[in-house]
MARVO-482395 format. One record per residue (C-alpha): y, z, x; residue number from 1. Coordinates in Angstrom, 3 decimals. Layout:
// residues N
<<Y, Z, X>, NUM>
...
END
This chain:
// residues 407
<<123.570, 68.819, 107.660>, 1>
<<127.096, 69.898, 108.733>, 2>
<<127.580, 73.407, 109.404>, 3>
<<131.035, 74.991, 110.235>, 4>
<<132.531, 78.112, 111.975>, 5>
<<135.752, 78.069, 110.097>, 6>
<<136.419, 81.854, 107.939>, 7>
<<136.128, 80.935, 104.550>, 8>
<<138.038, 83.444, 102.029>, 9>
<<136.011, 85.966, 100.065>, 10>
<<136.486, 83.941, 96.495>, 11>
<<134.993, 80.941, 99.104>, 12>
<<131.709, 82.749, 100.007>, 13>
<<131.530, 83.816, 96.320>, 14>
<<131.909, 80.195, 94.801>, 15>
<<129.276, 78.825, 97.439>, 16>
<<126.561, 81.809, 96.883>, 17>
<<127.144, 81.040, 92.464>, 18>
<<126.591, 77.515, 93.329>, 19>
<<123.492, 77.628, 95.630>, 20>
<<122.058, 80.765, 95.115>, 21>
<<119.438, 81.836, 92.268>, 22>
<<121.277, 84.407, 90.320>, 23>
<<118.627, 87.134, 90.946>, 24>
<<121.249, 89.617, 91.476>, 25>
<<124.607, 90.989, 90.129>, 26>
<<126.650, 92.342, 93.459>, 27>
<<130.043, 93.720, 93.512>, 28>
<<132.612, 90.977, 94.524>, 29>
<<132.916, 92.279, 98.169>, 30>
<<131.741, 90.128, 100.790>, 31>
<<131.286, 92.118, 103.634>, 32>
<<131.280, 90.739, 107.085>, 33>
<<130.461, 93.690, 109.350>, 34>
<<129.702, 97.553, 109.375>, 35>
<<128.985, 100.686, 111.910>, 36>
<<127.902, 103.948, 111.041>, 37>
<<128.533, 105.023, 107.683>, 38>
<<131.681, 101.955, 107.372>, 39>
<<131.264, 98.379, 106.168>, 40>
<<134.174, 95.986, 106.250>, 41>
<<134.569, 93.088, 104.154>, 42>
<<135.963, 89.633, 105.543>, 43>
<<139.871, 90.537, 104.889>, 44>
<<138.921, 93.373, 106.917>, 45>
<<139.079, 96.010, 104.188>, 46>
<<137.376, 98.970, 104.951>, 47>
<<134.755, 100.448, 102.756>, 48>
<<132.469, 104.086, 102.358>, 49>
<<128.945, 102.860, 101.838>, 50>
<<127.572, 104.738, 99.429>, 51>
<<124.281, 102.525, 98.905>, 52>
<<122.465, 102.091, 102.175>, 53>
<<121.048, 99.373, 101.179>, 54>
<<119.058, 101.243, 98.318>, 55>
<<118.368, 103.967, 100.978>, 56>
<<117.177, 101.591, 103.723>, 57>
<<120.221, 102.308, 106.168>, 58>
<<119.455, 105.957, 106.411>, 59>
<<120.778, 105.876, 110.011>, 60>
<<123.846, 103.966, 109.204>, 61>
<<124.764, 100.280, 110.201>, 62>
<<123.541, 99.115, 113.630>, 63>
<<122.778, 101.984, 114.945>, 64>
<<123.374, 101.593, 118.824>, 65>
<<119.635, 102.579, 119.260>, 66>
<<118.043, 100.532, 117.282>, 67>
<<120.564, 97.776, 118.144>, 68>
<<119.165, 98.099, 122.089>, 69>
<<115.555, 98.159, 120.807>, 70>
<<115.907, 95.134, 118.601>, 71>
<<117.474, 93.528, 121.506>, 72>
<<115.053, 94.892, 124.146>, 73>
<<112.087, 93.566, 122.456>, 74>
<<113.391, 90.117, 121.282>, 75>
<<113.614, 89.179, 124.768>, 76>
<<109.996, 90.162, 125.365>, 77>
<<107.979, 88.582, 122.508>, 78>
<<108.990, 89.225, 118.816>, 79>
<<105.390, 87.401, 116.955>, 80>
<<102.037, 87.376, 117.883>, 81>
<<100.057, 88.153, 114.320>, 82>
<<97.286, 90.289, 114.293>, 83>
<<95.024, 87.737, 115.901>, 84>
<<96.275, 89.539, 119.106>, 85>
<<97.173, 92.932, 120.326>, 86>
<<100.739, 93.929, 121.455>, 87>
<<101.717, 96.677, 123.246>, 88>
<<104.244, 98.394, 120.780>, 89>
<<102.203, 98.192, 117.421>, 90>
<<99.883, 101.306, 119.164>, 91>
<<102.743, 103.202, 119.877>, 92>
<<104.241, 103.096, 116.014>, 93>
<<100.178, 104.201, 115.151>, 94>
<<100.314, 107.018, 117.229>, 95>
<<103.982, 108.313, 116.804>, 96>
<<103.816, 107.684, 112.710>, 97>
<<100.232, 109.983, 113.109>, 98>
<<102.256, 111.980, 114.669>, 99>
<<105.035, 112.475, 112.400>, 100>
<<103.841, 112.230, 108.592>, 101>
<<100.055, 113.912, 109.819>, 102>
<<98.205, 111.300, 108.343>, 103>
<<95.103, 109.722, 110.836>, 104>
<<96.206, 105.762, 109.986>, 105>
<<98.579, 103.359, 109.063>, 106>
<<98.634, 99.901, 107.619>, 107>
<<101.804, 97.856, 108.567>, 108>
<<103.446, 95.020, 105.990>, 109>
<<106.578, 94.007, 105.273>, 110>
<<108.130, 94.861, 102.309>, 111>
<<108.179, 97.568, 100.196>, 112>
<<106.512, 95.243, 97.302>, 113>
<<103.748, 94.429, 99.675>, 114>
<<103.052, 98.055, 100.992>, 115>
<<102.387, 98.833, 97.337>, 116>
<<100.107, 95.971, 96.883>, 117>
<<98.704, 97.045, 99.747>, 118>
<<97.802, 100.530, 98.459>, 119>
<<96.692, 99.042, 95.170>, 120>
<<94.071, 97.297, 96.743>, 121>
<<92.879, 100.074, 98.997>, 122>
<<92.964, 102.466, 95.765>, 123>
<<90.492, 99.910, 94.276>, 124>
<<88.368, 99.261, 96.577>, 125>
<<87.812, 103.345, 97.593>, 126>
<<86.930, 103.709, 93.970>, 127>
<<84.210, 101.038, 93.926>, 128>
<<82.720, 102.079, 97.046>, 129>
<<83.200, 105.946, 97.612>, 130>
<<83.526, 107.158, 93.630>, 131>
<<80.983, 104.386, 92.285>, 132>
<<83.601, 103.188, 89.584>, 133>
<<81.752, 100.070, 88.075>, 134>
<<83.103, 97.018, 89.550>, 135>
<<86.096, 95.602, 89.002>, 136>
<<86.648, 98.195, 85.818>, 137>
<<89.132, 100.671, 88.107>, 138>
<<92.200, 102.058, 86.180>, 139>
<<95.282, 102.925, 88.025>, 140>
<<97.656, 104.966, 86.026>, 141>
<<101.158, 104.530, 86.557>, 142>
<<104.306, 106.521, 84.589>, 143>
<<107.111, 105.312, 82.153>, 144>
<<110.354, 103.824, 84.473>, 145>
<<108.836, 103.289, 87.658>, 146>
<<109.650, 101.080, 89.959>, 147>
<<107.665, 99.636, 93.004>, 148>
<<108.834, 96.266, 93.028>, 149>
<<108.868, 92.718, 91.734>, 150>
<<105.229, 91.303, 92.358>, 151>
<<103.408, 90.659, 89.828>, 152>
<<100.877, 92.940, 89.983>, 153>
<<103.469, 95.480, 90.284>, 154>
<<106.188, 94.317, 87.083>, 155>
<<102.277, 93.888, 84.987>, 156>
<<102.924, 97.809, 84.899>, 157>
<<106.505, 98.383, 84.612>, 158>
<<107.726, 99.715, 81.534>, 159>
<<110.760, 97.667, 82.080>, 160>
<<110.689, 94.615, 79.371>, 161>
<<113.474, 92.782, 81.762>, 162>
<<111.488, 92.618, 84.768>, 163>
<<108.492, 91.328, 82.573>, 164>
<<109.841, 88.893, 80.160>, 165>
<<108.785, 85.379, 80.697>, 166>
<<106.881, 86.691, 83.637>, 167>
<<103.355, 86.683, 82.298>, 168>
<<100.179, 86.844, 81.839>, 169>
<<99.871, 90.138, 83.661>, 170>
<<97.472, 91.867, 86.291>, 171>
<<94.960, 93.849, 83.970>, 172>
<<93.890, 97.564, 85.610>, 173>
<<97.244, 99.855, 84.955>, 174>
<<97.684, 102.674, 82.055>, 175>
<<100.791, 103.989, 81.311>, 176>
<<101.879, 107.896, 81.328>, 177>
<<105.050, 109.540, 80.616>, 178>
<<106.334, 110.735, 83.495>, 179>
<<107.164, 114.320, 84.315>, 180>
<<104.108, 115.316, 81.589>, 181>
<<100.755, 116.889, 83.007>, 182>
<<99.093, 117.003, 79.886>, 183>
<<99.874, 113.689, 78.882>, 184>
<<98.394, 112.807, 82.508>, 185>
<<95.845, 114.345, 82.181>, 186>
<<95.005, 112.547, 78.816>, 187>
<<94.990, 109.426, 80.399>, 188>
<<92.351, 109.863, 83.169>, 189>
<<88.902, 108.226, 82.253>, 190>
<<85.576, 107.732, 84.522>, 191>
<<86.912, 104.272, 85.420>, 192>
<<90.243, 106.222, 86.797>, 193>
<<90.964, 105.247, 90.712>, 194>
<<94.189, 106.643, 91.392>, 195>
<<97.780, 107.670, 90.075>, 196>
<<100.396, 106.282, 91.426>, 197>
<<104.275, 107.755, 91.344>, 198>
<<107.576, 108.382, 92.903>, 199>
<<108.467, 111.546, 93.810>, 200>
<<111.918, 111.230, 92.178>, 201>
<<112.417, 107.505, 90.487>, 202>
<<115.301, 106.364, 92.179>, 203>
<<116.046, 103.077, 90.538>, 204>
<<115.580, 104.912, 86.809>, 205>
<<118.178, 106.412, 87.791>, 206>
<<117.723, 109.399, 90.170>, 207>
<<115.315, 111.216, 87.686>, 208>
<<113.747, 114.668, 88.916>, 209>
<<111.038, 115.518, 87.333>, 210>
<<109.940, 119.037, 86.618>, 211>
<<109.465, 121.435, 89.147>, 212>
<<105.788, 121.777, 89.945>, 213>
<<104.775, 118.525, 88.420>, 214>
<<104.101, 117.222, 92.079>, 215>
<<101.854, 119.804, 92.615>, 216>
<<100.174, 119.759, 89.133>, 217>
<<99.157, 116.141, 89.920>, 218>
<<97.844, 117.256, 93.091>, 219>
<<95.502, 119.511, 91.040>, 220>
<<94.639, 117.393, 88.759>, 221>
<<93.842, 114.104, 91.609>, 222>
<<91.337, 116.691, 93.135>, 223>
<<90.123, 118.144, 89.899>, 224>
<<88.900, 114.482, 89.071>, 225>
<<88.172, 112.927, 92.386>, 226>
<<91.268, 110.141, 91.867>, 227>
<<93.834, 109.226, 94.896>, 228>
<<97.077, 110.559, 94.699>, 229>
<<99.650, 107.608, 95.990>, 230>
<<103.020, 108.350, 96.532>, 231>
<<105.705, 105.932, 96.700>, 232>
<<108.369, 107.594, 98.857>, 233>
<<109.847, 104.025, 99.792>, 234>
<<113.302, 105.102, 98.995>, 235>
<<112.928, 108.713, 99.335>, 236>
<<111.241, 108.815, 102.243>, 237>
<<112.312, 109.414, 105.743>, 238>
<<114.512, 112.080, 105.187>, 239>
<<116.530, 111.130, 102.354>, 240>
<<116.057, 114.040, 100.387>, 241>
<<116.734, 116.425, 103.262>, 242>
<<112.831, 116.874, 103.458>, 243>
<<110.803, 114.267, 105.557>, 244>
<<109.312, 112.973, 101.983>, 245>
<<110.416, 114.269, 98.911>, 246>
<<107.149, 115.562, 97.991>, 247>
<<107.064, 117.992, 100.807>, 248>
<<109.364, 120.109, 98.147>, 249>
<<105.876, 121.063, 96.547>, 250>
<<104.071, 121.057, 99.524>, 251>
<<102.157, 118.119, 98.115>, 252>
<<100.283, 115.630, 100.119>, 253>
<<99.103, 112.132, 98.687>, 254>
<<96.189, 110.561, 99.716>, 255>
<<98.317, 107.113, 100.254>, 256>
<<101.875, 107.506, 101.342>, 257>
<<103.987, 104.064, 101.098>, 258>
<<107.160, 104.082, 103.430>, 259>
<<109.124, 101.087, 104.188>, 260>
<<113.427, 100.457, 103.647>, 261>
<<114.532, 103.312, 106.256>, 262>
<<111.818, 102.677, 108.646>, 263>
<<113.491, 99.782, 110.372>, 264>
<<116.889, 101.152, 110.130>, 265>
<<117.902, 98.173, 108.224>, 266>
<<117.238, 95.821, 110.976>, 267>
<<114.205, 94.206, 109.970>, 268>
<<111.513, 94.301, 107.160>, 269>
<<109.071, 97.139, 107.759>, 270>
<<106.818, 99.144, 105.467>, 271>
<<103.505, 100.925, 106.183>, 272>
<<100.826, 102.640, 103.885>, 273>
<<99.828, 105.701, 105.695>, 274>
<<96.465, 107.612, 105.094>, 275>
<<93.475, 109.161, 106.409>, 276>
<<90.706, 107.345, 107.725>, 277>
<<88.088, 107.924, 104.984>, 278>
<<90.482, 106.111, 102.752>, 279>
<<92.801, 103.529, 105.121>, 280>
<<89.173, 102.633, 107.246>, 281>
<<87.232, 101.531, 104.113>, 282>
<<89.163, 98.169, 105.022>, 283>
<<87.349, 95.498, 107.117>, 284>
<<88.828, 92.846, 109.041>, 285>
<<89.643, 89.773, 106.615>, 286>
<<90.077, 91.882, 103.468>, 287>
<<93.745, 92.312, 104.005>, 288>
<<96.267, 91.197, 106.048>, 289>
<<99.691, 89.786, 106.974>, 290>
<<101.274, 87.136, 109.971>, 291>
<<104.214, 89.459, 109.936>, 292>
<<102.898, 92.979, 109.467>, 293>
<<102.872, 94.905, 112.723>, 294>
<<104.953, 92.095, 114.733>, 295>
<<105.852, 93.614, 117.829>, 296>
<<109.406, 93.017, 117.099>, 297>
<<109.273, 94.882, 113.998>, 298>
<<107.186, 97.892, 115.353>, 299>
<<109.439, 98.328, 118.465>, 300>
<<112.601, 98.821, 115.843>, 301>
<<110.482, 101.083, 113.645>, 302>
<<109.795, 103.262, 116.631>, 303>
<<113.402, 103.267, 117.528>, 304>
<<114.556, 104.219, 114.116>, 305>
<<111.938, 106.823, 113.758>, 306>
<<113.117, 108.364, 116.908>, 307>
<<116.606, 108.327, 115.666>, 308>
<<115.950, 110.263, 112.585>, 309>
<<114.032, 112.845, 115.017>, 310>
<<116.798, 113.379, 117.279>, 311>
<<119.772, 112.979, 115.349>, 312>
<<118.846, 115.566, 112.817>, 313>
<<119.131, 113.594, 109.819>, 314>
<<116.725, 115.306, 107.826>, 315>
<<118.353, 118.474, 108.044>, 316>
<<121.940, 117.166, 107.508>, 317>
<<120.829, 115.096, 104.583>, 318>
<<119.770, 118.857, 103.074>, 319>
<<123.504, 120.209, 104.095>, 320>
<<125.701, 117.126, 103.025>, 321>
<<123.538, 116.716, 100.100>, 322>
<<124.462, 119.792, 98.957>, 323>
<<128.039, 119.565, 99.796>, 324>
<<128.307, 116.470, 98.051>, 325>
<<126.613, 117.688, 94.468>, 326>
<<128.592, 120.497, 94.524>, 327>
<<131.922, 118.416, 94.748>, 328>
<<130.365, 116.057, 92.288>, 329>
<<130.023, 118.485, 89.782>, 330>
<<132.945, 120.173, 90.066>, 331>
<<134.459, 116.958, 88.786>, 332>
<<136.217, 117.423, 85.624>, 333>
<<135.396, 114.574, 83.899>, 334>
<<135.018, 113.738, 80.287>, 335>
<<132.600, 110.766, 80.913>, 336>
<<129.913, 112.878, 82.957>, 337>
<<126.925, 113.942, 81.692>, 338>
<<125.132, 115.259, 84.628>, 339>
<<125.096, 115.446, 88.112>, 340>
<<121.162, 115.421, 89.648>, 341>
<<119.459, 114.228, 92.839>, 342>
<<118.165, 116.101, 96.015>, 343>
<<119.341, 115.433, 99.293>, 344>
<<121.502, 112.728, 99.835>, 345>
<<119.918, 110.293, 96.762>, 346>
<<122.481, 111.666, 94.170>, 347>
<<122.849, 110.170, 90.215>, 348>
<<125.816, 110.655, 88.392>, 349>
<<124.765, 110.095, 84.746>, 350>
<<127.481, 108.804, 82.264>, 351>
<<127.636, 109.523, 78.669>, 352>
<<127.445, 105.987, 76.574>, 353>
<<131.121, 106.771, 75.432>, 354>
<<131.768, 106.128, 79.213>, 355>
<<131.386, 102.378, 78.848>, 356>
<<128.584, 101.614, 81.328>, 357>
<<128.847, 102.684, 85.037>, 358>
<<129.439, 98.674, 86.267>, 359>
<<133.311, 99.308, 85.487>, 360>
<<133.280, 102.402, 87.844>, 361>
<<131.413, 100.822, 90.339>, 362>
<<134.310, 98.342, 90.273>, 363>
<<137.062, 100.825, 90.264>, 364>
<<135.500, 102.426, 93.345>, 365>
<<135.287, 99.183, 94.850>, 366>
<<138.867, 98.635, 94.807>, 367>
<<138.706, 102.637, 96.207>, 368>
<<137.271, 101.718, 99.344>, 369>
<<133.760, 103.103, 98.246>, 370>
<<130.560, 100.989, 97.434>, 371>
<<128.001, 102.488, 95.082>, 372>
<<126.190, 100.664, 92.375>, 373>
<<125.221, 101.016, 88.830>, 374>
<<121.560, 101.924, 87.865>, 375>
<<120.298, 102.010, 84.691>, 376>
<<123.835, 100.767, 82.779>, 377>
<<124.904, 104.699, 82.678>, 378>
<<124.020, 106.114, 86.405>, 379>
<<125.915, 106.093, 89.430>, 380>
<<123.614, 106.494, 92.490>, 381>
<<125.238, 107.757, 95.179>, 382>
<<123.246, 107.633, 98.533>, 383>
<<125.565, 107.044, 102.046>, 384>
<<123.597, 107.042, 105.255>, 385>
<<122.386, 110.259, 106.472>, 386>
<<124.173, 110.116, 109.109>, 387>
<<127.539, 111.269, 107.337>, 388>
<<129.607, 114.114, 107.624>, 389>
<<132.414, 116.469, 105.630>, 390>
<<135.187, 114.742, 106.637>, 391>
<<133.861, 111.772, 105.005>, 392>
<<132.789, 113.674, 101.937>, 393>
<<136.113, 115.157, 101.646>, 394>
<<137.853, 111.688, 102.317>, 395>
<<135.864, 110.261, 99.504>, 396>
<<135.692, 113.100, 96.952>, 397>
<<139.213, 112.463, 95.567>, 398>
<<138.797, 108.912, 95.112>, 399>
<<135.592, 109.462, 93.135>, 400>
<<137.682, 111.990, 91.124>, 401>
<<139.819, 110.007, 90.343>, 402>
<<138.028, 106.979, 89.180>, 403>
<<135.743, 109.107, 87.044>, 404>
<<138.657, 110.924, 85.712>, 405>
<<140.048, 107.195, 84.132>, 406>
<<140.530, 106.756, 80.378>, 407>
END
């Protein structure tokens, strides 16, 4: 195989990933070659806002010098040594994540996807052997646009026909509610019910709230009927909403917690399911597991980027700048918005269909010097590291006005 050194041009890099890559994706045509803080810059050297974060996994911007040193630190020590051996930094991310969240235990994987699995299979198993479910007849119930990932087990209860087509036959074991209804929730719960499962606010639907209290109604309604309360706070987790987890707005406390995109910093694939230890230690040793999951490596960055969020503040100026930024958002006179909604710094900017689809505004921005990306064909997340600041905002405000302002 020949491999070369020599800078290709951007239409280059795009021909090559068309030609060998599975077209799983639809990116912006930026190739970016480099970033710091909340700046990426493409291989022309244009300069760019990120407004993505990697779908929220670059809450502390792009190599952070912190994490950077950990990563480093560690890769000189030993990065693998599976969980057939201990290592001297997976501890530490036990005890400091106990520390953090409150929750006795933690179960390490890799991605996102697998966390979920992950609590899936813990949900299942508590309800055979703590709330005598009859075997292998649990119910999960799950709500109307979520999204956990691409596994199968997770897509077999997505509501979303294009992540399921052609994809089947499907894991059996998931109900469908609407989401944002209590009663409706309620109606779904049987004897055979294990656990519901939701996001706090459904990011990739497209930054949808739901209504205040609803967290908190589930809450009632998990202990009412002896079912686990999992909450995915993958993307909104970690401070993104200018709360540690978006469900501390309710003062609401799952029984699983899954965390994963921000907790590496965007270094390196890290996700956890956090719980107590009547629920995370009904596991035994060969029931579950993972040669990656709680790699030294991986742990040592987690720590780092935990720390990070800790002592840079970025909780409490992802509140501030979140609210800076809606309120500049909607003061955007704009005959193609229909509403402006998020919390924190995980912001939708909803389109009405006369708009055309958000891709072409996306590609306007683009050509702005700002990267955000369409969800849902009418939404316009916006969600830059938490690490920004009101110069930034400001910088970036009448660009956004501008493109949302075109015919």
């Amino acid at each position: 195989m020949v491999t070369t050194n020599k800078q290709l041009s951007a239409a280059e890099y795009i021909q090559l990933e068309e030609k060998h890559g599975a077209h799983i994706y639809h990116p912006l045509d930026v190739v970016i070659s480099h970033g710091e803080g909340v700046w990426v810059y493409d291989v022309n050297g244009k300069k760019y806002l990120d407004c993505l974060s990697a779908y929220s996994a670059l809450n502390q911007g792009h190599v952070h010098p912190r994490i950077l040193e950990a990563m480093q630190q560690q890769a000189r020590r030993i990065t693998l040594t599976s969980r057939a051996f201990r290592n001297d930094q997976l501890p530490l991310l036990y005890k400091e994540l106990s520390e953090l969240t409150g929750y006795e235990m933690a179960l390490p994987m890799n991605s996102g996807a697998e966390a979920v699995e992950t609590a899936i299979k813990i949900a299942r198993k508590w309800a055979y052997r703590v709330k005598g479910v009859p075997r292998y007849q649990a119910e999960i119930i799950t709500v109307e646009n979520n999204f956990h990932g691409r596994t199968i087990s997770v897509i077999s209860f997505s509501t979303e026909e294009k992540y399921k087509e052609d994809f089947g036959p499907f894991t059996p074991g998931f109900v469908t509610a609407p989401y944002g209804d209590i009663q409706a929730m309620e109606a779904a719960i049987t004897p055979n019910t294990a656990a519901i499962s939701v996001e706090p606010i459904q990011g990739e639907a497209g930054v949808i709230i739901p209504p205040q209290g609803y967290l908190r109604q589930l809450r009632e309604l998990c202990d009412r009927h002896n079912i686990l309360l999992i909450g995915d706070e993958i993307q909104s987790g970690l401070g993104r909403t200018g709360k540690l987890f978006a469900f501390d707005y309710e003062e609401v406390r799952p029984d699983l917690m899954i965390i994963g995109k921000a907790l590496s910093g965007g270094f390196y694939p890290v996700s956890a399911v956090l719980g107590n230890t009547e629920i995370l230690g009904l596991l035994t040793p060969g029931e579950h597991g993972s040669t990656f999951g709680g790699n030294p490596l991986g742990a040592a960055i987690a720590r780092a980027a935990l720390q990070v969020i800790i002592d840079e503040n970025l909780i409490e100026n992802a509140a501030m700048m979140g609210e800076y930024l809606q309120e500049h958002l909607a003061e955007i006179n704009s005959p193609h918005i229909s509403e402006v909604r998020g919390k924190g710094l995980l912001v939708g900017v909803e389109l009405k269909p006369s708009a055309g689809g958000a891709r072409r505004f996306c590609e306007a921005l683009q050509t702005q010097g700002i990267l955000v990306k369409e969800t849902h064909q009418h939404v316009i997340r916006f969600a830059p590291p938490l690490i920004i600041d009101k110069e930034t905002i400001d910088w970036a405000i009448p660009r956004i006005r501008e493109v949302l302002s075109m015919p």
